[in-house]
C-alpha positions in Angstrom: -3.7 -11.7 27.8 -3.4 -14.0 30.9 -3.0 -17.5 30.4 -4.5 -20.2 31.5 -1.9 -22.8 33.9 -2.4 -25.9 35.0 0.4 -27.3 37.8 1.2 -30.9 36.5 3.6 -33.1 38.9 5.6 -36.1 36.9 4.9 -39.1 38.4 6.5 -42.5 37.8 4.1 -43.7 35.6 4.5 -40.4 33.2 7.7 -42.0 32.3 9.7 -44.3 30.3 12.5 -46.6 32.3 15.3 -43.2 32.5 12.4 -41.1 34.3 11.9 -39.2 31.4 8.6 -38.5 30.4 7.4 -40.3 27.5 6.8 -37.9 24.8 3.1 -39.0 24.3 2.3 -37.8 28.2 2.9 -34.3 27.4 -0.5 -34.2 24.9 -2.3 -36.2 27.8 -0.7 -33.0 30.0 -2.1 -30.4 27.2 -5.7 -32.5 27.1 -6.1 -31.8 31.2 -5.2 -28.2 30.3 -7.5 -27.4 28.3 -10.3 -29.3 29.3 -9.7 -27.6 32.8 -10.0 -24.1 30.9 -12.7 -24.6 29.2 -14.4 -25.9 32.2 -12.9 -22.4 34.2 -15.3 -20.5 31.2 -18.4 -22.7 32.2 -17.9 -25.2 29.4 -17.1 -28.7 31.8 -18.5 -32.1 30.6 -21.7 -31.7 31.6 -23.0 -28.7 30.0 -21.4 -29.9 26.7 -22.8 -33.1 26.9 -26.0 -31.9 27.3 -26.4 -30.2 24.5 -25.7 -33.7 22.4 -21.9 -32.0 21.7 -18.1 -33.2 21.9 -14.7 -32.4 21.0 -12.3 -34.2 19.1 -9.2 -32.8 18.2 -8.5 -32.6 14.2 -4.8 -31.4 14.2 -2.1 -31.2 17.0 1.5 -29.3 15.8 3.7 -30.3 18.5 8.1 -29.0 19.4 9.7 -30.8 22.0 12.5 -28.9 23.0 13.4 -30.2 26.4 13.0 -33.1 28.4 10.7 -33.0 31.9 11.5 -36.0 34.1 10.4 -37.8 37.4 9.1 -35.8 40.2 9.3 -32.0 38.3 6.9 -29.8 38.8 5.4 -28.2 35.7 3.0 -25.7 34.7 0.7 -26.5 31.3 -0.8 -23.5 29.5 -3.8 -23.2 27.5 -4.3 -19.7 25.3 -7.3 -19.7 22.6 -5.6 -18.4 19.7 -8.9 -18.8 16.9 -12.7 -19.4 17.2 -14.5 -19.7 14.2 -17.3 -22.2 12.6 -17.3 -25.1 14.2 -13.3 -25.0 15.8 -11.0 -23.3 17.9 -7.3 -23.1 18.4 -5.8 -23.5 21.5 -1.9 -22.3 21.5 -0.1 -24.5 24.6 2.8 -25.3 26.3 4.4 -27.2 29.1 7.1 -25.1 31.4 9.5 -26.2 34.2 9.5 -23.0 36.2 10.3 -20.4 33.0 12.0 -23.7 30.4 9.7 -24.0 27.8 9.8 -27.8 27.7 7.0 -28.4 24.6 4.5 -25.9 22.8 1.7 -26.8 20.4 -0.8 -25.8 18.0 -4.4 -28.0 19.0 -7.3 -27.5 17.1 -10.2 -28.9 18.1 -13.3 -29.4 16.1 -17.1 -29.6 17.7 -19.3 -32.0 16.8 -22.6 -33.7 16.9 -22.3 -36.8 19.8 -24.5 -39.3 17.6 -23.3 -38.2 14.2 -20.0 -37.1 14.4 -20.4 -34.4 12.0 -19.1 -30.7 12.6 -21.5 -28.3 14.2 -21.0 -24.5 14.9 -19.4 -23.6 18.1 -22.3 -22.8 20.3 -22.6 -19.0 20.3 -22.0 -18.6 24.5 -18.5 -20.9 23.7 -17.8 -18.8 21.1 -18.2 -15.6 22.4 -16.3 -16.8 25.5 -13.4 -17.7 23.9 -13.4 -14.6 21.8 -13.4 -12.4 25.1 -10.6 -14.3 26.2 -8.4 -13.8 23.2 -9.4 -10.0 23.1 -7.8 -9.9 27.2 -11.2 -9.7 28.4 
C-alpha cells in the first residue's frame, strides 16, 4: 500500500524557546496530512461541506519517540487503516528522512454540521478509503 506524504518544514513558530517542536504541533502536522489526503481522494472542504457534513476527531493514540526541531524537513504520512459506520482510522506518522519521529492512531468520526450527531460515512468516502486500504 502506498502512503500518503505530506513534506512539512519546521518553522520557528512550530517551536518552543530550544527550537524543538512543541509536542502539540505534530497533531496540527497529522491534521494537514490528512485533510490533504482526503482531499487527493476528492473529499476537500467543499464537497464535504456541502453535503451538511464534518469531521471531528473522537480519539488520537499518539508515541513520541524523537524530537524534530527548527528548520528539518519532514514528511507526515496518512494510511486509512478502518472504515466502517460512521468513522475511519487513519494510521500516521511524522519522519525526518527514514526516523520515525511520532506515529498515531486518529479516528475520526463524521457528523451532521447542525446537529452534531454521527452519520454514516457517505458511501463514495467509504468505498474510497476502502480501495485504498485494499492497495487499490
Amino acid at each position: 500500500m502506498n502512503r500518503f506524504a505530506l513534506p512539512v518544514r519546521v518553522y520557528i513558530e512550530d517551536t518552543d524557546a530550544g527550537g524543538i517542536v512543541y509536542y502539540v504541533n505534530y497533531l496540527k502536522f497529522m491534521e494537514r496530512a490528512r485533510t490533504e489526503f482526503m482531499r487527493t481522494l476528492g473529499f476537500g472542504k467543499e464537497g464535504i461541506f456541502n453535503d451538511g457534513l464534518m469531521f471531528v476527531v473522537r480519539d488520537v493514540k499518539i508515541r513520541y519517540l524523537s524530537s524534530a526541531v527548527l528548520d528539518d524537513d519532514l514528511h507526515v504520512t496518512a494510511e486509512p487503516t478502518l472504515a466502517k459506520g460512521a468513522r475511519f482510522i487513519v494510521r500516521q506518522a511524522v519522519y525526518r528522512n527514514d526516523e520515525l519521529l511520532a506515529d498515531a492512531l486518529v479516528e475520526c468520526a463524521c457528523v451532521n454540521r447542525t446537529t452534531q450527531t454521527p452519520v454514516r460515512l457517505p458511501t463514495v468516502m467509504h468505498d474510497a478509503l476502502l480501495k485504498v486500504m485494499n492497495g487499490g
